[in-house]
C-alpha positions in Angstrom: 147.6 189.7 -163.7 150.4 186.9 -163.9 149.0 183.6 -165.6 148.7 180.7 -163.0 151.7 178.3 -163.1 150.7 175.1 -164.6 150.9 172.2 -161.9 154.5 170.7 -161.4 154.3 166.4 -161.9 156.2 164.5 -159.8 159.7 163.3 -161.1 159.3 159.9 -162.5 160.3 156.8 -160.7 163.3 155.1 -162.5 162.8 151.2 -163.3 164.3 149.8 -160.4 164.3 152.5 -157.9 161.7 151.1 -155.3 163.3 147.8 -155.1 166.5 149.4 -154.3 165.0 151.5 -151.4 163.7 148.4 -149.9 167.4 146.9 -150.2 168.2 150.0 -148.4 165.5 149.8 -145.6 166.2 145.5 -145.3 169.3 146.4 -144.8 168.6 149.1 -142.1 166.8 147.0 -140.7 168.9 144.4 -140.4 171.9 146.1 -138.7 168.9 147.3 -136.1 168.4 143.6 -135.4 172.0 142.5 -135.2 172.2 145.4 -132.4 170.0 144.4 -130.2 170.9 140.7 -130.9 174.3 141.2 -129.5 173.4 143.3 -126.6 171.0 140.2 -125.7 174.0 138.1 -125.8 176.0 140.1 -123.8 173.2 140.3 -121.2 175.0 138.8 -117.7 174.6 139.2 -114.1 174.7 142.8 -114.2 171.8 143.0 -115.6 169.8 140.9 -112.8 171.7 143.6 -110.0 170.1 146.6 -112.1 166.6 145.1 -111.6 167.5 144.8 -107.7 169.0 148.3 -107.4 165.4 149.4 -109.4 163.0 147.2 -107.4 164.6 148.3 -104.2 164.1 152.0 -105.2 162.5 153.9 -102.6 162.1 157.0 -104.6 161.8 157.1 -107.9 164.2 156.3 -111.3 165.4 159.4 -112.9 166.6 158.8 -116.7 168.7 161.0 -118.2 170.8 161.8 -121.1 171.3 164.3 -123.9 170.7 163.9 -128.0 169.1 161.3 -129.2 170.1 159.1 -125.9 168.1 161.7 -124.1 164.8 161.2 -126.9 164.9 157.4 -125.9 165.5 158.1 -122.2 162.4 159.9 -122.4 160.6 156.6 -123.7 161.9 154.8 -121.0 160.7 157.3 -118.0 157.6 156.8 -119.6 157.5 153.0 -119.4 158.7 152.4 -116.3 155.8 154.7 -115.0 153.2 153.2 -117.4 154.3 149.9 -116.2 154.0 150.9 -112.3 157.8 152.4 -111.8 157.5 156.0 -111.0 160.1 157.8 -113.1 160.7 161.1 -114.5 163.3 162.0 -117.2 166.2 164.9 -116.5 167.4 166.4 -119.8 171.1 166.5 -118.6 172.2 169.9 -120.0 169.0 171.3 -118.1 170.1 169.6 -114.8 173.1 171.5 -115.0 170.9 174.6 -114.7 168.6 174.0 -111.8 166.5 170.8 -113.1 168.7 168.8 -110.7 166.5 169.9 -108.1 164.1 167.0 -109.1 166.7 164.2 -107.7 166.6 163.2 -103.9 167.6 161.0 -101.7 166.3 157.1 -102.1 166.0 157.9 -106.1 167.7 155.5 -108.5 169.3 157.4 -111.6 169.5 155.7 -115.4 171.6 157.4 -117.3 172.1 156.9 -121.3 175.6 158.1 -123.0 177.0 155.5 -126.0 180.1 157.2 -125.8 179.9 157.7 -121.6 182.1 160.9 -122.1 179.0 163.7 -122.4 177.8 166.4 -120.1 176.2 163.6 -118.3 179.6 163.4 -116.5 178.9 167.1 -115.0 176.3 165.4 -113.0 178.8 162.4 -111.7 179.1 164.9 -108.1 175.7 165.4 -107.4 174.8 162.2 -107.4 177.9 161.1 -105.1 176.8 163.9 -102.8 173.2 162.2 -102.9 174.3 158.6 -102.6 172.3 158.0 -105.4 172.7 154.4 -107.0 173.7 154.9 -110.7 172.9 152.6 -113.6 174.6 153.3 -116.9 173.6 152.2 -120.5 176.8 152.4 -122.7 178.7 151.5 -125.6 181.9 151.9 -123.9 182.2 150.3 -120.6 185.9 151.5 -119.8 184.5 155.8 -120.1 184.2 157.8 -117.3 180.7 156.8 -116.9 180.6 153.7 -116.7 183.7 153.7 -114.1 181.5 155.8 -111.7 178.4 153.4 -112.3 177.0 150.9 -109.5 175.9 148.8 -112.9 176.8 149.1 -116.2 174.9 147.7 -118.9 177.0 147.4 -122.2 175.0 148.7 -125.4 177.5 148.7 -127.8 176.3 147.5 -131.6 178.6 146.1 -134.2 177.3 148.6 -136.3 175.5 152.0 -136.8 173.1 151.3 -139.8 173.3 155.1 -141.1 175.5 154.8 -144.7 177.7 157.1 -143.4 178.5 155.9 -140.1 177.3 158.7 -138.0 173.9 159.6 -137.3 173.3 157.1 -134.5 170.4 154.1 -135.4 171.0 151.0 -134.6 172.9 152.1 -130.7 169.6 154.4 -130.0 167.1 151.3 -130.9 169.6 148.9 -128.3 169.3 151.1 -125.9 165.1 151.4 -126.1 165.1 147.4 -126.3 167.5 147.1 -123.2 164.6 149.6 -121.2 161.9 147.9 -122.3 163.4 144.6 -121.0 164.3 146.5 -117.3 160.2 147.3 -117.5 159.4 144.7 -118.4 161.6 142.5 -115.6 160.5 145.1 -113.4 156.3 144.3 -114.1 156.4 141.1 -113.5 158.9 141.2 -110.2 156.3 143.3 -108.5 153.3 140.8 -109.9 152.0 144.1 -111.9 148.7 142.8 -113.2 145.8 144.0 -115.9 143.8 145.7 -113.0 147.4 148.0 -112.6 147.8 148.7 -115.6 144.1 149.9 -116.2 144.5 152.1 -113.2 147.0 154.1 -115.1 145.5 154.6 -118.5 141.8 155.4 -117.6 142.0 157.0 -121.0 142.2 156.0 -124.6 142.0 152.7 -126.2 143.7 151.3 -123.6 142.1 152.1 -120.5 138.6 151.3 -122.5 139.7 147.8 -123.3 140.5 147.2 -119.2 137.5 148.5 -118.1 135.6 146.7 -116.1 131.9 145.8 -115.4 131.9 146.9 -112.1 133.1 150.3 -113.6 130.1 150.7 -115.4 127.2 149.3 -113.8 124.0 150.6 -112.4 123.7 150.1 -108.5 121.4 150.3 -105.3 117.9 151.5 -106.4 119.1 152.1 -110.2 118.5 148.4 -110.5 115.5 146.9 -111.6 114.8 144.0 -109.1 111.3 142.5 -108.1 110.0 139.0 -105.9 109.5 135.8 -107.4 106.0 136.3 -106.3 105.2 140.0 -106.9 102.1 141.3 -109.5 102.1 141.7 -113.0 101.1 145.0 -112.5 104.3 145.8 -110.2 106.7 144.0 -112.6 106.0 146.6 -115.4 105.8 149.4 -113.1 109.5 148.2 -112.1 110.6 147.5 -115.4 109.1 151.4 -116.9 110.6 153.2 -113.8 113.9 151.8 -114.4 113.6 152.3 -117.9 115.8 149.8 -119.0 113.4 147.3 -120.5 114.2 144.7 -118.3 114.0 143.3 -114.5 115.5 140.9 -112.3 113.6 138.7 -110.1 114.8 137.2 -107.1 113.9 134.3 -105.1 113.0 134.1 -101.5 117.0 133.7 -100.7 118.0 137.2 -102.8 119.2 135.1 -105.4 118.7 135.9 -109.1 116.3 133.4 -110.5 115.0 135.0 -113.4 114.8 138.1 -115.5 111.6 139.7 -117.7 112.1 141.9 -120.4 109.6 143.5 -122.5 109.6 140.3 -124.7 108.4 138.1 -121.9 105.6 140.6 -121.1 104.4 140.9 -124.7 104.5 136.5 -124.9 102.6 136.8 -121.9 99.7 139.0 -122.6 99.6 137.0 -126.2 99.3 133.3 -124.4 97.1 134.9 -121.2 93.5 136.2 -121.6 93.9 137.6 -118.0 97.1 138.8 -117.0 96.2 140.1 -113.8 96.6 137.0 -111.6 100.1 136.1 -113.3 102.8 136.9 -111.2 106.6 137.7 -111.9 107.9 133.9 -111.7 105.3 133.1 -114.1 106.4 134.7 -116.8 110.2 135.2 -116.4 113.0 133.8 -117.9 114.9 131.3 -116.3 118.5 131.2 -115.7 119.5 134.3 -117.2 122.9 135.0 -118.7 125.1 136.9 -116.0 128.3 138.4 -115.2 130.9 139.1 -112.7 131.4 142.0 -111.6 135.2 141.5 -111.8 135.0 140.5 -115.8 136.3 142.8 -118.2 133.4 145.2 -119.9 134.5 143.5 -123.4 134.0 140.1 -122.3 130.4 141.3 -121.0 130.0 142.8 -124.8 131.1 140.2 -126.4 128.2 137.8 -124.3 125.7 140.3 -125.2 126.7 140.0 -128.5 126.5 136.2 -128.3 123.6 135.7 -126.9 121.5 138.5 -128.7 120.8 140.4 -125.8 120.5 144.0 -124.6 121.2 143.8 -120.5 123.6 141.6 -118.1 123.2 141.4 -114.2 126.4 141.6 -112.2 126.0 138.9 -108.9 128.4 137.3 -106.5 128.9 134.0 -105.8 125.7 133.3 -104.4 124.2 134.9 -107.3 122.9 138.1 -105.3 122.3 140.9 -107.8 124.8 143.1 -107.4 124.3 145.6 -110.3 123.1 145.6 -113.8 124.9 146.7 -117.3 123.2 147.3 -120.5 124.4 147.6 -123.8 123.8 151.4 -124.0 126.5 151.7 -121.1 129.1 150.0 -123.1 128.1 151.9 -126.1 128.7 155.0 -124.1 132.1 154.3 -122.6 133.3 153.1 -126.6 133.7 149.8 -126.0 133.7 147.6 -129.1 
């Protein structure tokens, strides 16, 4: 039976090494920066007419490219839908196969090509044939490309910040920051707001973070609620058939004058010999704490948290009890 190979170390790390691959990665870093500082610079009117061409799109923006244009294409589709701009991404090679089927009429295409002379030219027909409005991101504005583009939107980076000049960096990370910024221009065009945006990630940390009260509150007759002047007797029935150690009690209007939790009860039966004439304004509290139900679920946590209590009731505006949220529910739906 062979003996057991005794466990490699690692190499050493020369005196000086780690310093010199954070040279290395300032330096990468740099060149990164100094890309997208000179596309920003370059940034004119054409930019402003390929937010038009996008905001007027009565289809959807199709991205495309191939390499690693095509990997940060495929970031862009996904932002411009995350960010309420339906878009898909077309591997160009693959739309030469059948994928090409996806594009129709009223679509808006973004297509990515530093060098503007890829297969990405194969597609220049098609879209003709379509009458499809064509936005390019390139590093050479004179290619074949860019001449058959409605707006062409100059990526082009003093320098690639691979040693050897070839492997492209700094030109990939332009052309991300350049989408982002169409997005971006794009969100706040349409007036995209938080409520939007929550829609579309009702998952994940995200969509937890834009919940909202409304999405989690009890309603109708899951909602403890008794009368200013109703029994002692049917306050705790309320409060144990609801089983959320708490009630609401509303005045003769609807409104929400008070609340009585299991503390109240307990201060009552210690102060009160005979609780049995004592009636539900008696022994509430006063002027509860209360939310709308409009607020984000983390603000309603974070008042809980405040205030050291367990339960919130949602009212409108003329402090009608609209539903109720305890902490258990925010617990449940992650929120912290």
């Amino acid at each position: 039976m062979p003996l057991p190979r005794k466990a490699r170390r690692p190499p050493a790390v020369r005196r000086g090494t780690r310093s010199a691959d954070v040279r290395r990665a300032r330096r990468v870093l740099a060149i990164e920066s100094a890309g997208i500082e000179a596309v920003g610079a370059r940034l004119d009117q054409s930019f402003d007419r390929a937010l038009a061409l996008l905001q007027a799109c009565r289809g959807k923006v199709v991205v495309t490219g191939l390499g690693k244009s095509g990997l940060i294409g495929r970031k862009i589709a996904a932002t411009f839908s995350s960010t309420g701009t339906p878009a898909l991404f077309l591997h160009s090679g693959e739309a030469l196969h059948g994928d090409s089927g996806m594009l129709a009429r009223g679509d808006v295409v973004v297509a990515l090509s530093y060098s503007g002379e890829t297969e990405v030219v194969q597609l220049l027909p098609l879209l003709k044939r379509l009458a499809l409005p064509l936005i390019v991101f390139t590093g050479q504005p004179r290619s074949t490309l860019a001449k058959a583009a409605e707006v062409v939107l100059d990526v082009s980076v003093p320098e690639e910040a691979c040693p050897l000049g070839l492997a492209p960096t700094a030109s990939t990370t332009a052309q991300l920051a350049l989408g982002d910024a169409l997005a971006l221009g794009l969100l706040e065009r349409r007036g995209f707001k938080v409520d939007d945006f929550a829609q579309l990630h009702p998952l994940g940390a995200l969509g937890r973070r834009l919940l909202k009260v409304e999405d989690l509150m009890h309603r109708g007759d899951a909602v403890p609620l008794v009368r200013v002047g109703s029994s002692f007797h049917d306050t705790i029935l309320e409060m144990t058939t609801k089983r959320l150690g708490i009630t609401g009690v509303a005045d003769d209007k609807g409104a929400l004058a008070g609340v009585v939790t299991d503390g109240d009860l307990r201060r009552a039966l210690e102060r009160d010999e005979d609780v049995r004439a004592l009636r539900a304004g008696d022994v509430m509290t006063a002027n509860p704490k209360v939310v709308s139900g409009n607020a984000l679920a983390a603000e309603a946590l974070a008042i809980m948290e405040r205030h050291s209590i367990t339960s919130l009731f949602i009212v409108d505006a003329g402090r009608v009890p609209q539903g109720i949220l305890h902490i258990h529910d925010l617990l449940q739906a992650n929120i912290v």
